[in-house]
NUVO-206695 format. One line per 8 residues: number of its first residue (from 0); for each residue x, y, z of N, C-alpha, C, CB. Coordinates in nm, 4 decimals, decimal comma. Glycine has a CB too. Example, Ala and Ser with C-alpha at 12.3 -4.5 7.8 and 13.67 -1.06 7.14 Angstrom:
2
0) 1,3190 -0,5690 0,7800 1,2300 -0,4500 0,7800 1,3200 -0,3300 0,7800 1,1308 -0,4473 0,9046 ~ 1,2850 -0,2250 0,7080 1,3670 -0,1060 0,7140 1,2900 0,0030 0,7870 1,4084 -0,0598 0,5725
REM end
This chain:
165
0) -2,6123 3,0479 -0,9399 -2,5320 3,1659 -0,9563 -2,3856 3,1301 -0,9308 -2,5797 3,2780 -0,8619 ~ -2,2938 3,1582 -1,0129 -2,1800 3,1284 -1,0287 -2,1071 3,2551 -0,9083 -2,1457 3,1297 -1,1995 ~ -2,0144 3,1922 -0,8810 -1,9263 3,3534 -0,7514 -1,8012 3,3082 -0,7655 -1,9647 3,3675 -0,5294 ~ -1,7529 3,4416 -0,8175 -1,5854 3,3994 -0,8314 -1,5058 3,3863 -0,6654 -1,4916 3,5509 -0,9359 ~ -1,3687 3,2888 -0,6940 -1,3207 3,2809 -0,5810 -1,2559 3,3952 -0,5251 -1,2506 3,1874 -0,5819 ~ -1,2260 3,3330 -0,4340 -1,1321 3,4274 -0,3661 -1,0131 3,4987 -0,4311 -1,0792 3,3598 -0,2660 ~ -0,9733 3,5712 -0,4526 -0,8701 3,6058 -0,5955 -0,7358 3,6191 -0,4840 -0,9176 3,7973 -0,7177 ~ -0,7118 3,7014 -0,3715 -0,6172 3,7087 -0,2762 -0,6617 3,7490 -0,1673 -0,5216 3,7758 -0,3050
8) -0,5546 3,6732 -0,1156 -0,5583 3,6462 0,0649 -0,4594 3,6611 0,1516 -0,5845 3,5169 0,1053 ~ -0,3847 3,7479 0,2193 -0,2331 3,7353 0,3036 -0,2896 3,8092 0,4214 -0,0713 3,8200 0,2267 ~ -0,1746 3,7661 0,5156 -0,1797 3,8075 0,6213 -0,0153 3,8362 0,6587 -0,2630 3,7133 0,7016 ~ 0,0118 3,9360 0,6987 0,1421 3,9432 0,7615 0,1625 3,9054 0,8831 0,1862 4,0527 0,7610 ~ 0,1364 4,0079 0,9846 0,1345 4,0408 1,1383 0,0590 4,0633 1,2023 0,1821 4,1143 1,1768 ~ 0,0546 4,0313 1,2943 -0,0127 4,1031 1,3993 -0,0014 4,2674 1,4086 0,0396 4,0445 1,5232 ~ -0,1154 4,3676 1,3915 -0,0990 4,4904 1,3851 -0,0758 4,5357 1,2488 -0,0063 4,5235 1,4673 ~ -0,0615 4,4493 1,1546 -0,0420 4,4801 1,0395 -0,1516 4,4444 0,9537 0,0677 4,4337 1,0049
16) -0,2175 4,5409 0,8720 -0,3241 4,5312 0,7859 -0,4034 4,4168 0,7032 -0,2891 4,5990 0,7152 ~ -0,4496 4,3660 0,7196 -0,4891 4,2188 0,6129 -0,5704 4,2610 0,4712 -0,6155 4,0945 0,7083 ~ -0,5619 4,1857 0,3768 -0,6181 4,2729 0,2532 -0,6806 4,1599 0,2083 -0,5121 4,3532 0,1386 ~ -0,8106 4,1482 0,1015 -0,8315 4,0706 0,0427 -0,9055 4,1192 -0,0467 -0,8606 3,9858 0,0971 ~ -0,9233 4,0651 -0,2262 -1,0629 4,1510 -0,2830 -1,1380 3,9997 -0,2903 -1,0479 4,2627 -0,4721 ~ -1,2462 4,0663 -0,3193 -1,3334 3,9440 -0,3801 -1,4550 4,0401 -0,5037 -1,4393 3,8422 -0,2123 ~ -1,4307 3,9101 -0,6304 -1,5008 4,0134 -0,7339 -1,6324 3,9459 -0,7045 -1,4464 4,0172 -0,9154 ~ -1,7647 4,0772 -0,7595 -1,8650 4,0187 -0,7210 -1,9524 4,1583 -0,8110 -1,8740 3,9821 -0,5392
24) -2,1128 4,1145 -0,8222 -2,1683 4,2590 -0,8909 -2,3103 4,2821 -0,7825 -2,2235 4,2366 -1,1007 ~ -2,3240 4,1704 -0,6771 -2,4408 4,2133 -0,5880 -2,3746 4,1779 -0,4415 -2,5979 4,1228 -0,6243 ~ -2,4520 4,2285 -0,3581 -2,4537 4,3006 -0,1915 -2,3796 4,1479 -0,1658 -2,6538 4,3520 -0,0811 ~ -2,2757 4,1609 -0,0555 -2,1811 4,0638 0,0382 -2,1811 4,1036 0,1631 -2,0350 4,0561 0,0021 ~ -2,1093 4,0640 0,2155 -2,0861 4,0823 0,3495 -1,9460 3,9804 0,4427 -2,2381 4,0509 0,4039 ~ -1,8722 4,0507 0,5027 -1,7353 3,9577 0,5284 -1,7488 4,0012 0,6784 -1,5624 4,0031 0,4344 ~ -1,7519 3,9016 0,7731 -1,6997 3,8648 0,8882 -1,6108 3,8201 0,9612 -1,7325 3,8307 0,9087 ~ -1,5017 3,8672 1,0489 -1,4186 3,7995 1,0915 -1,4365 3,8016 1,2636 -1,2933 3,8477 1,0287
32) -1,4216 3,6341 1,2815 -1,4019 3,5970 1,3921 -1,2732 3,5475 1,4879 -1,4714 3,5307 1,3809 ~ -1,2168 3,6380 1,5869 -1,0830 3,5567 1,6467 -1,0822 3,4666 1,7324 -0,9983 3,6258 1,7042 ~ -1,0254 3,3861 1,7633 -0,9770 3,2681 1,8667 -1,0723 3,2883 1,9766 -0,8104 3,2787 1,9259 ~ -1,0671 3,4258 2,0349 -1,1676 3,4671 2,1758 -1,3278 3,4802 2,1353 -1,1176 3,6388 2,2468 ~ -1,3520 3,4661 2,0212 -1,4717 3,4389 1,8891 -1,5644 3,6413 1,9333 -1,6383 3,2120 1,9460 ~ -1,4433 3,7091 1,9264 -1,4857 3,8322 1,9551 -1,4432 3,8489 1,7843 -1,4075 3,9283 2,0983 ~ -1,5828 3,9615 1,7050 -1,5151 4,0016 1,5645 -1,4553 4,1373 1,5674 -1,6208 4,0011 1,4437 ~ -1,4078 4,0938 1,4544 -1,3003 4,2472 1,4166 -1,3575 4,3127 1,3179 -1,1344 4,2244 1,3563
40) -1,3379 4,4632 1,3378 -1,3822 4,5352 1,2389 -1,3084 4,4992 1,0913 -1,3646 4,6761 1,2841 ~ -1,4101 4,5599 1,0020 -1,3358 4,5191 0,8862 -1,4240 4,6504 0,7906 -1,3572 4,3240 0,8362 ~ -1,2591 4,7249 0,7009 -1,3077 4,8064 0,6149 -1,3406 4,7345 0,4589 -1,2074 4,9192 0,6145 ~ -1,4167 4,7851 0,4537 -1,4877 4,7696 0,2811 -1,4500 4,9172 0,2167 -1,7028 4,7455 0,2755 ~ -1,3714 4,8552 0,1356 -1,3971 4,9787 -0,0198 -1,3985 4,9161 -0,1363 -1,2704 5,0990 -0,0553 ~ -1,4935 5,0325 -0,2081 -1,5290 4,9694 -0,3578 -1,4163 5,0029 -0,4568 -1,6757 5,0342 -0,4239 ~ -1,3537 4,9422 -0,4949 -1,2469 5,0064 -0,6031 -1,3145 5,0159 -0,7000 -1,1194 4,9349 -0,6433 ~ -1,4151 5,0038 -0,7325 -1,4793 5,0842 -0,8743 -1,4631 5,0292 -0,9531 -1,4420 5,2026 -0,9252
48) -1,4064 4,9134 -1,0049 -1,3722 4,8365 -1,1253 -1,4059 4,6726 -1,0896 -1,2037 4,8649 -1,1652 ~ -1,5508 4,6505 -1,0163 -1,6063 4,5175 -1,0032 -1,5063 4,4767 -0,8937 -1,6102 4,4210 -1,1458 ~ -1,4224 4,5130 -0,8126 -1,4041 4,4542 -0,7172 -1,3810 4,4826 -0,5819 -1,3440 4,4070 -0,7471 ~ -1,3569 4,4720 -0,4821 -1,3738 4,5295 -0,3321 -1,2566 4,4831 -0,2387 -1,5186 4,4755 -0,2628 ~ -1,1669 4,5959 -0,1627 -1,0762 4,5488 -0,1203 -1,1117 4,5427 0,0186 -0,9689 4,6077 -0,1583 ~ -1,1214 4,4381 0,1237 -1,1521 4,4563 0,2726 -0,9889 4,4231 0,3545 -1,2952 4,3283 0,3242 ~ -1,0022 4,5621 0,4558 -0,8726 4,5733 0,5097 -0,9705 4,5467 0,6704 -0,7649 4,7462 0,4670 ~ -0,8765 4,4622 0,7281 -0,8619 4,4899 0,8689 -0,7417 4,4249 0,9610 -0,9868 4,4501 0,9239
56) -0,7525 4,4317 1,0654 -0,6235 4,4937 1,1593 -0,6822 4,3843 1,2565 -0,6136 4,6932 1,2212 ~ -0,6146 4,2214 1,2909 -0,6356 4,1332 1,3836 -0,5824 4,1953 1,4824 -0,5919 4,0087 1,3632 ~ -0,6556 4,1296 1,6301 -0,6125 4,2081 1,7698 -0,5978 4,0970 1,8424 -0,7197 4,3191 1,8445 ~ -0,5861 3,9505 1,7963 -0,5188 3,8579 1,8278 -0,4545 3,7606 1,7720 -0,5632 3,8243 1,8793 ~ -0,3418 3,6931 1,8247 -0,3084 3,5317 1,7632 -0,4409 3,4654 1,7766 -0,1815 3,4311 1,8586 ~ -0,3571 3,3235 1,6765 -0,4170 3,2445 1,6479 -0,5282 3,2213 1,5465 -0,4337 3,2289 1,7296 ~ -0,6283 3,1459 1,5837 -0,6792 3,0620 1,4089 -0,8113 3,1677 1,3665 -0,7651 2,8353 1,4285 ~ -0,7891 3,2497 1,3143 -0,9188 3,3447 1,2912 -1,0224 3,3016 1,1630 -0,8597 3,5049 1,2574
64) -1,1550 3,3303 1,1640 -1,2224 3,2925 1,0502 -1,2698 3,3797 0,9648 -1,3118 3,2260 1,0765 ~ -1,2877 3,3657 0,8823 -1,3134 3,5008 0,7884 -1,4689 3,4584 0,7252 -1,1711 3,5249 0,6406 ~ -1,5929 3,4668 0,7431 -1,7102 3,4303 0,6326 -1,7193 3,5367 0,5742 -1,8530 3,3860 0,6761 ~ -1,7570 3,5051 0,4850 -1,7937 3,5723 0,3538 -1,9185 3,5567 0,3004 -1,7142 3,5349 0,2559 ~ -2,0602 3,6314 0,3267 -2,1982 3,6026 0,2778 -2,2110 3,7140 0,1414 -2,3242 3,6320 0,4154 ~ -2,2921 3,6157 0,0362 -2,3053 3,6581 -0,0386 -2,4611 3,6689 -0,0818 -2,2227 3,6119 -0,0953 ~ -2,5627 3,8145 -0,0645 -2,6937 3,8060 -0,0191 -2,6321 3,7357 0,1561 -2,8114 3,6891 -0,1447 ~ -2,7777 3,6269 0,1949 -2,7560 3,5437 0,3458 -2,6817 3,4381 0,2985 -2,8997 3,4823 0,4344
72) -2,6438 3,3704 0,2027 -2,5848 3,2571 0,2044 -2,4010 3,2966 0,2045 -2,6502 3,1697 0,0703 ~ -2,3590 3,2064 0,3249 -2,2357 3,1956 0,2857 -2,1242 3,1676 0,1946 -2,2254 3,1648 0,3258 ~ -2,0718 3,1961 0,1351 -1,9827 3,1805 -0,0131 -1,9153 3,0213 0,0179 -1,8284 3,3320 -0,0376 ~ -1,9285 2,9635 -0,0891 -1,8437 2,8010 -0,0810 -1,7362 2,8087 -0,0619 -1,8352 2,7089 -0,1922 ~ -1,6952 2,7386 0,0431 -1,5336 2,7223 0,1037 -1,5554 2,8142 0,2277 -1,3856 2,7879 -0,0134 ~ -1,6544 2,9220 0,2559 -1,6335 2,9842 0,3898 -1,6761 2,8884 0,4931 -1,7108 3,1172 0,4062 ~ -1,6888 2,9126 0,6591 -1,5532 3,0341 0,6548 -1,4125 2,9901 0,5953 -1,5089 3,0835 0,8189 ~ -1,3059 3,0511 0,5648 -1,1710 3,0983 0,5252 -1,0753 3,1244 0,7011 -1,2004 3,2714 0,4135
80) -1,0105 2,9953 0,6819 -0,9187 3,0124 0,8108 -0,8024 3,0731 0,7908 -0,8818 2,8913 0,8739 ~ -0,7193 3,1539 0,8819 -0,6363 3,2361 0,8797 -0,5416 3,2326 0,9632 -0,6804 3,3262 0,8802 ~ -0,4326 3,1812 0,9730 -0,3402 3,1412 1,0989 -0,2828 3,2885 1,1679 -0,1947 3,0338 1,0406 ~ -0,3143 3,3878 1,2321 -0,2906 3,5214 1,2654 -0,1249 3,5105 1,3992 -0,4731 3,5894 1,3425 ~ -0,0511 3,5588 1,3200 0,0845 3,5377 1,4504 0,1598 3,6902 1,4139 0,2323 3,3572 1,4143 ~ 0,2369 3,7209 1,5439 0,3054 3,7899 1,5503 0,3963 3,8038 1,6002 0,2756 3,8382 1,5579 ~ 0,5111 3,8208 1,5304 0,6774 3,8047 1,5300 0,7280 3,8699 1,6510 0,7557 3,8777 1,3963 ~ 0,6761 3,9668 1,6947 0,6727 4,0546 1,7769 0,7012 4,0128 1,9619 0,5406 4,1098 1,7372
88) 0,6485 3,9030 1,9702 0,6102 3,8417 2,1011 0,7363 3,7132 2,1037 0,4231 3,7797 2,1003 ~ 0,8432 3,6984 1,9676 0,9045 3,5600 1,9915 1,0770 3,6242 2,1066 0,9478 3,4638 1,7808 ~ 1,1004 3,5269 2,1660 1,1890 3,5819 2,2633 1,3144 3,4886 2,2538 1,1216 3,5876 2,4119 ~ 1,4311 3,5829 2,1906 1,5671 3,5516 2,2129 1,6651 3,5519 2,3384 1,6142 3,6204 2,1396 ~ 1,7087 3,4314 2,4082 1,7620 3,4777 2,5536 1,9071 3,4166 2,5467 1,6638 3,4121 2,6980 ~ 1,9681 3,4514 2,6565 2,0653 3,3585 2,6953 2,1381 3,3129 2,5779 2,0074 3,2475 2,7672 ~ 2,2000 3,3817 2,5063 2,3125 3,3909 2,4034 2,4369 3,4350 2,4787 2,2787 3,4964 2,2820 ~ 2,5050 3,3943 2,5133 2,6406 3,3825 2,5601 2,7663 3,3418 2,4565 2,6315 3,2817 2,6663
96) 2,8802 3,4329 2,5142 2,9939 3,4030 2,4689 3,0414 3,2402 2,4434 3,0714 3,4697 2,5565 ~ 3,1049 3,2057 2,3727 3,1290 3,0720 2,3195 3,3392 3,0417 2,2950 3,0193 3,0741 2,1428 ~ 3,3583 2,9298 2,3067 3,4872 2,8551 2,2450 3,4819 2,7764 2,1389 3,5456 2,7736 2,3287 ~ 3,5873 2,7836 2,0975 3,5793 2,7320 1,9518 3,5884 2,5793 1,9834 3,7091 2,7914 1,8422 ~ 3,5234 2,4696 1,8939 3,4732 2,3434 1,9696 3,3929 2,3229 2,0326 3,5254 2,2998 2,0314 ~ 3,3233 2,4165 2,1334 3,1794 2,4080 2,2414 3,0567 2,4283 2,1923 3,1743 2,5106 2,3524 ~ 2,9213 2,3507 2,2552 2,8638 2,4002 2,1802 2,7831 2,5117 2,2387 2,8092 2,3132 2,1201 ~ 2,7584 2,6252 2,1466 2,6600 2,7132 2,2515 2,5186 2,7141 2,2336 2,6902 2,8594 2,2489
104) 2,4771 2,7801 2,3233 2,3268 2,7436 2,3014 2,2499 2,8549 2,3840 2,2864 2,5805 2,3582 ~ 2,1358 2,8731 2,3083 2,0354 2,9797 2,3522 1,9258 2,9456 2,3321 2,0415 3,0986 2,2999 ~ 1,7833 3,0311 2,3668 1,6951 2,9913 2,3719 1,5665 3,0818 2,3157 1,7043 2,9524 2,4816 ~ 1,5011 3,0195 2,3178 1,3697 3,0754 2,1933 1,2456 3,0662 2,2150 1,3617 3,0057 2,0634 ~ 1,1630 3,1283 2,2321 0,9837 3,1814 2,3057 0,9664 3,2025 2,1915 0,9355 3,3270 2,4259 ~ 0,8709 3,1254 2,1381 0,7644 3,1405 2,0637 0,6050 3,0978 2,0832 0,8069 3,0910 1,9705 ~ 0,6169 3,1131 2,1951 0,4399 3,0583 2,2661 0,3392 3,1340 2,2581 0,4226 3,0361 2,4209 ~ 0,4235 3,2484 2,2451 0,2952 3,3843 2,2571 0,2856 3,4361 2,0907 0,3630 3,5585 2,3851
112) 0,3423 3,3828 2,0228 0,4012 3,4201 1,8602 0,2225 3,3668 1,7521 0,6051 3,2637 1,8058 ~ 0,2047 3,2882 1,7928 0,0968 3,1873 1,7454 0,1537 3,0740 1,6320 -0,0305 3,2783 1,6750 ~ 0,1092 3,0024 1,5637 0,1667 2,8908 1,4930 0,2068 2,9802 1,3324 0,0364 2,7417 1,4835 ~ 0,3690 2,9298 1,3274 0,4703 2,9594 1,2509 0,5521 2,8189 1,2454 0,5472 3,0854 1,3073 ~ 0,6357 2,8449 1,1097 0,7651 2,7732 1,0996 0,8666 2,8784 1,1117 0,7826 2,6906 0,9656 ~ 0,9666 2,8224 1,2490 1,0853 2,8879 1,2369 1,2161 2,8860 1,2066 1,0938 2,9144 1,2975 ~ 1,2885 2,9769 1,1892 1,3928 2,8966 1,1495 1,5282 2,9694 1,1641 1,3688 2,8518 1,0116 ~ 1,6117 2,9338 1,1948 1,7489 2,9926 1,2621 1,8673 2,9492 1,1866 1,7716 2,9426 1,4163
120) 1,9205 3,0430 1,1150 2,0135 3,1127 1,0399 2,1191 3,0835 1,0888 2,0022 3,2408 1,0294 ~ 2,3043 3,0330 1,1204 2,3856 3,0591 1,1553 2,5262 3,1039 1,0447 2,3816 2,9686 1,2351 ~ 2,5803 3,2083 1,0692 2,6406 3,2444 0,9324 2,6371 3,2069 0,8230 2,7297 3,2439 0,9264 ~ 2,4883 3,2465 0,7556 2,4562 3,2402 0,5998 2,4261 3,0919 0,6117 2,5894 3,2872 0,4783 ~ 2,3750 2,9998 0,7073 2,3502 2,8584 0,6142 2,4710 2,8002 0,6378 2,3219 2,8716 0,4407 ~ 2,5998 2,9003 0,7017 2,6841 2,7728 0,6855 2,7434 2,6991 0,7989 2,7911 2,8016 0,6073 ~ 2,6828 2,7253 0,8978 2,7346 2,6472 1,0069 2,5967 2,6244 1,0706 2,8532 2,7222 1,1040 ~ 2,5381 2,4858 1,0744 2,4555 2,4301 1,0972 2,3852 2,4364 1,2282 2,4900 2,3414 1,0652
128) 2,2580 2,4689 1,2764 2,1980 2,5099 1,3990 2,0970 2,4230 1,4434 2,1458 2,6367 1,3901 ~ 2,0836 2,3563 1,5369 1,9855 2,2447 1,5885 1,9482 2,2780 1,6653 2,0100 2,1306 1,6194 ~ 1,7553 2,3036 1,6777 1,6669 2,3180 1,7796 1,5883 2,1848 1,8309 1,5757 2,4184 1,7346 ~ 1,6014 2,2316 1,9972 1,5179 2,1164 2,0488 1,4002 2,1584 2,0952 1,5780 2,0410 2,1524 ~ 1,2910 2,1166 2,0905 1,1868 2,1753 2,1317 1,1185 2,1649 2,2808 1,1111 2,1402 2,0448 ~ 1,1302 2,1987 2,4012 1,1055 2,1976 2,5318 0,9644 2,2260 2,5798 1,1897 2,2822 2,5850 ~ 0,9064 2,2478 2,5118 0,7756 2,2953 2,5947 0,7024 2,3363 2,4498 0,8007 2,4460 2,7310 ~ 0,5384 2,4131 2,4629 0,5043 2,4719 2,3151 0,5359 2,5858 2,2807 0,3816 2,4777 2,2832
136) 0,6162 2,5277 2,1449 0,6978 2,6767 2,0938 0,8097 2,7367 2,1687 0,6008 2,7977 2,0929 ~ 0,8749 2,6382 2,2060 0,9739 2,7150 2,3102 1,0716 2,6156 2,2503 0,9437 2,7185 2,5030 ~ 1,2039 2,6513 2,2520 1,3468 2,5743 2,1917 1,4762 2,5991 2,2408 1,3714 2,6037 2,0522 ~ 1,5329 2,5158 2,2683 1,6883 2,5290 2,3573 1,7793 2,5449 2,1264 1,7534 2,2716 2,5253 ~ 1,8249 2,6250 2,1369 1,8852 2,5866 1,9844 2,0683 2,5762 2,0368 1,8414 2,7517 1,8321 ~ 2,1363 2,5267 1,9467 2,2682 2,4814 1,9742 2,3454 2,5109 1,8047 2,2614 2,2970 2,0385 ~ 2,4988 2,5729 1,7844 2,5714 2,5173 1,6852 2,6592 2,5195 1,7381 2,5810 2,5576 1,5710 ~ 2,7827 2,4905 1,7113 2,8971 2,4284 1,7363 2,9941 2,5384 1,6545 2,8961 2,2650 1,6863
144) 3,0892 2,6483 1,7478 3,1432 2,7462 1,6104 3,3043 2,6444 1,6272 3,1587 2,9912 1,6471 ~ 3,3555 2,7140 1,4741 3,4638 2,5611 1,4247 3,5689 2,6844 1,4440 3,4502 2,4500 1,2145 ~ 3,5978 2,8628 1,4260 3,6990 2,9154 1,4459 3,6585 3,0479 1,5365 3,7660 2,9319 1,3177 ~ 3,7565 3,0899 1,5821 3,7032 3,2340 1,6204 3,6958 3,3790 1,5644 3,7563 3,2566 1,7112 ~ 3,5622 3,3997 1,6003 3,5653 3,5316 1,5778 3,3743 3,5720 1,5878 3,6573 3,5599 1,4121 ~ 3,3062 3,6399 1,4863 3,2090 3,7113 1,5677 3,0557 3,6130 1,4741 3,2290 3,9308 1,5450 ~ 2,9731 3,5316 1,5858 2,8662 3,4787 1,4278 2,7493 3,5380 1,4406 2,8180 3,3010 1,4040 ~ 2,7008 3,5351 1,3101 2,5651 3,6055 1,2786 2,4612 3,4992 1,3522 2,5334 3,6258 1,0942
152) 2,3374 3,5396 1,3321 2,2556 3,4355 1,4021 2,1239 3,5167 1,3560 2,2854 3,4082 1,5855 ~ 2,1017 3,4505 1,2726 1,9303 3,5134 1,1813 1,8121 3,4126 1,2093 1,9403 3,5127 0,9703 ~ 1,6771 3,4368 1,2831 1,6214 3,3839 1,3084 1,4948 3,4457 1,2382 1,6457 3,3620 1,4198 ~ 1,3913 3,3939 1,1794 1,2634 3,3844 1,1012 1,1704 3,3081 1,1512 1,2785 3,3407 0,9781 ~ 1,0545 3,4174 1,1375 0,9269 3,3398 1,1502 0,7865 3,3488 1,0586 0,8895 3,3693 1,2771 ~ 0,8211 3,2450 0,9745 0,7193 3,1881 0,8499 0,7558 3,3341 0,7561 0,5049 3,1589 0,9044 ~ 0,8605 3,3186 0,7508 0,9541 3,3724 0,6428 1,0256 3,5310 0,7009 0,8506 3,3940 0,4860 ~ 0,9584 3,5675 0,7753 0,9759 3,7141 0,8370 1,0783 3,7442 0,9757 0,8228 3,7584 0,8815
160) 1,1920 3,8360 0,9250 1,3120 3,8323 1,0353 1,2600 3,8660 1,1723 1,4330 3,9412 1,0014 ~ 1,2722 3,7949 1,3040 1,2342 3,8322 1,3890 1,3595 3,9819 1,4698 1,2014 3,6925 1,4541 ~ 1,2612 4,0690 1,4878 1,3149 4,1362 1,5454 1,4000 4,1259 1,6628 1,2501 4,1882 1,5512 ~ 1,5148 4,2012 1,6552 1,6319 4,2498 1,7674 1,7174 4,1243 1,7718 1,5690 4,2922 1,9386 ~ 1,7097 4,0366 1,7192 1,7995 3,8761 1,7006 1,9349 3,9116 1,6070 1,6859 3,7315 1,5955
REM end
Protein backbone atom coordinates (compact mmCIF):
# COMPACT_ATOMS: atom_id res chain seq x y z
CA UNK A 1 0.00 0.00 0.00
CA UNK A 2 1.37 3.12 -1.19
CA UNK A 3 0.87 6.39 1.68
CA UNK A 4 1.43 9.71 0.61
CA UNK A 5 4.02 11.83 2.48
CA UNK A 6 3.85 14.18 4.65
CA UNK A 7 2.58 17.19 2.50
CA UNK A 8 3.28 20.03 5.53
CA UNK A 9 4.87 20.46 8.63
CA UNK A 10 5.76 23.89 10.76
CA UNK A 11 6.05 24.75 13.93
CA UNK A 12 6.26 28.29 15.21
CA UNK A 13 6.25 28.69 19.08
CA UNK A 14 5.81 27.63 21.92
CA UNK A 15 1.97 28.22 22.70
CA UNK A 16 1.42 28.60 19.26
CA UNK A 17 -0.62 26.07 17.24
CA UNK A 18 1.23 23.35 15.09
CA UNK A 19 -0.57 22.23 11.87
CA UNK A 20 0.03 19.44 9.64
CA UNK A 21 -2.28 17.47 6.92
CA UNK A 22 -1.56 14.17 5.85
CA UNK A 23 -3.62 12.74 2.76
CA UNK A 24 -4.89 9.37 3.32
CA UNK A 25 -8.52 7.36 2.54
CA UNK A 26 -8.31 4.75 5.70
CA UNK A 27 -8.19 5.08 9.75
CA UNK A 28 -4.55 6.84 11.15
CA UNK A 29 -3.64 7.89 14.10
CA UNK A 30 -0.88 10.77 15.16
CA UNK A 31 0.95 10.88 18.41
CA UNK A 32 3.00 13.33 19.92
CA UNK A 33 5.62 12.85 22.38
CA UNK A 34 7.69 15.76 24.40
CA UNK A 35 11.21 15.78 25.79
CA UNK A 36 9.49 14.82 29.44
CA UNK A 37 8.01 11.79 26.95
CA UNK A 38 4.55 13.10 28.44
CA UNK A 39 1.97 13.31 25.05
CA UNK A 40 0.13 16.15 23.89
CA UNK A 41 -3.20 16.37 22.88
CA UNK A 42 -3.74 16.63 19.37
CA UNK A 43 -6.91 17.84 17.31
CA UNK A 44 -7.99 15.92 14.21
CA UNK A 45 -10.31 17.43 11.63
CA UNK A 46 -11.49 16.05 8.48
CA UNK A 47 -11.45 18.74 5.86
CA UNK A 48 -13.60 16.76 3.66
CA UNK A 49 -11.59 16.79 0.57
CA UNK A 50 -9.21 13.49 1.35
CA UNK A 51 -7.25 15.24 3.75
CA UNK A 52 -6.90 15.92 7.61
CA UNK A 53 -5.54 18.83 9.36
CA UNK A 54 -4.02 17.92 13.07
CA UNK A 55 -3.55 21.02 15.29
CA UNK A 56 -1.89 20.94 18.58
CA UNK A 57 -0.41 23.27 21.13
CA UNK A 58 3.36 21.93 22.55
CA UNK A 59 3.69 22.54 26.43
CA UNK A 60 7.33 22.17 26.14
CA UNK A 61 10.86 22.93 24.57
CA UNK A 62 12.82 20.84 22.97
CA UNK A 63 13.00 17.66 20.56
CA UNK A 64 9.33 16.41 20.30
CA UNK A 65 8.18 13.31 18.21
CA UNK A 66 5.34 13.13 16.22
CA UNK A 67 4.25 9.13 15.02
CA UNK A 68 2.00 8.77 12.71
CA UNK A 69 0.15 5.09 12.51
CA UNK A 70 -1.48 4.19 9.69
CA UNK A 71 -4.11 1.11 10.64
CA UNK A 72 -1.06 -0.30 13.70
CA UNK A 73 1.79 0.21 11.51
CA UNK A 74 3.74 3.27 11.77
CA UNK A 75 4.02 5.48 8.54
CA UNK A 76 7.78 5.38 6.91
CA UNK A 77 10.01 8.05 8.17
CA UNK A 78 7.97 8.16 11.62
CA UNK A 79 8.44 9.17 14.21
CA UNK A 80 8.85 12.92 12.64
CA UNK A 81 11.19 15.06 14.94
CA UNK A 82 10.29 18.52 15.75
CA UNK A 83 12.70 21.01 17.33
CA UNK A 84 9.82 22.89 19.70
CA UNK A 85 11.40 26.51 21.09
CA UNK A 86 10.11 29.51 22.34
CA UNK A 87 11.21 33.03 21.74
CA UNK A 88 9.51 33.96 24.68
CA UNK A 89 12.01 32.72 27.44
CA UNK A 90 15.32 34.41 25.43
CA UNK A 91 16.75 37.23 27.79
CA UNK A 92 18.20 40.63 26.79
CA UNK A 93 20.36 42.29 29.71
CA UNK A 94 22.83 44.73 30.48
CA UNK A 95 22.68 47.05 27.43
CA UNK A 96 24.26 50.13 28.55
CA UNK A 97 25.06 53.47 27.30
CA UNK A 98 28.17 53.48 24.98
CA UNK A 99 31.19 56.02 23.38
CA UNK A 100 31.92 56.34 20.17
CA UNK A 101 35.13 53.95 19.64
CA UNK A 102 34.19 51.53 22.75
CA UNK A 103 33.03 48.54 22.51
CA UNK A 104 29.66 47.80 24.11
CA UNK A 105 28.36 44.82 25.04
CA UNK A 106 25.34 42.97 26.38
CA UNK A 107 24.11 39.85 26.99
CA UNK A 108 21.80 37.06 25.82
CA UNK A 109 19.78 33.88 27.58
CA UNK A 110 18.82 31.61 25.40
CA UNK A 111 18.94 28.36 27.57
CA UNK A 112 15.46 28.18 28.35
CA UNK A 113 14.54 29.17 24.45
CA UNK A 114 15.34 25.46 23.19
CA UNK A 115 17.66 24.95 20.03
CA UNK A 116 17.50 27.95 17.47
CA UNK A 117 19.83 29.98 15.27
CA UNK A 118 20.22 33.42 16.47
CA UNK A 119 20.99 36.29 15.28
CA UNK A 120 21.61 39.99 16.17
CA UNK A 121 20.89 42.82 13.96
CA UNK A 122 22.94 46.13 14.53
CA UNK A 123 21.59 49.11 12.47
CA UNK A 124 20.20 47.26 9.45
CA UNK A 125 23.33 44.90 8.89
CA UNK A 126 25.43 47.73 9.02
CA UNK A 127 27.52 47.85 11.81
CA UNK A 128 28.75 44.49 12.54
CA UNK A 129 27.86 42.48 15.94
CA UNK A 130 30.00 39.60 17.46
CA UNK A 131 28.70 36.96 19.84
CA UNK A 132 30.67 34.93 22.20
CA UNK A 133 29.20 32.09 23.51
CA UNK A 134 29.68 31.54 27.54
CA UNK A 135 27.81 28.84 28.74
CA UNK A 136 24.60 26.86 26.72
CA UNK A 137 22.87 29.33 24.78
CA UNK A 138 23.99 32.11 26.64
CA UNK A 139 26.27 35.04 24.76
CA UNK A 140 28.25 38.11 25.87
CA UNK A 141 27.50 40.03 22.15
CA UNK A 142 29.75 43.22 21.38
CA UNK A 143 29.77 46.08 18.30
CA UNK A 144 31.82 48.81 18.23
CA UNK A 145 29.47 52.21 17.39
CA UNK A 146 31.81 54.47 14.83
CA UNK A 147 29.45 57.95 15.51
CA UNK A 148 26.99 59.19 17.88
CA UNK A 149 23.71 58.97 18.26
CA UNK A 150 20.83 56.29 18.96
CA UNK A 151 21.43 52.21 17.51
CA UNK A 152 18.89 49.82 16.68
CA UNK A 153 19.67 46.36 17.88
CA UNK A 154 17.31 43.54 16.28
CA UNK A 155 17.73 40.23 17.60
CA UNK A 156 16.00 36.83 16.01
CA UNK A 157 15.37 33.55 16.78
CA UNK A 158 15.31 30.97 13.78
CA UNK A 159 13.94 33.76 11.89
CA UNK A 160 11.38 35.25 14.48
CA UNK A 161 11.94 38.88 16.26
CA UNK A 162 12.53 38.27 19.79
CA UNK A 163 10.42 40.17 21.86
CA UNK A 164 11.01 43.61 23.89
CA UNK A 165 14.82 43.80 22.24
Amino acid sequence: MHVLHLIEMMISKLLSPVRFNYKNTISFFFNSIAPSKQTCHMEVVNNHNRTWTINYTPNEVGETYIDIFLGNELVNGSPFKVNVFDINQIRVSNILGGIVGHLIKFDIDASKAGIGQLEIIVQDGKIPCHATAHGSFQFDATFLPSEPGRYNIDIKFNGLPVPGN
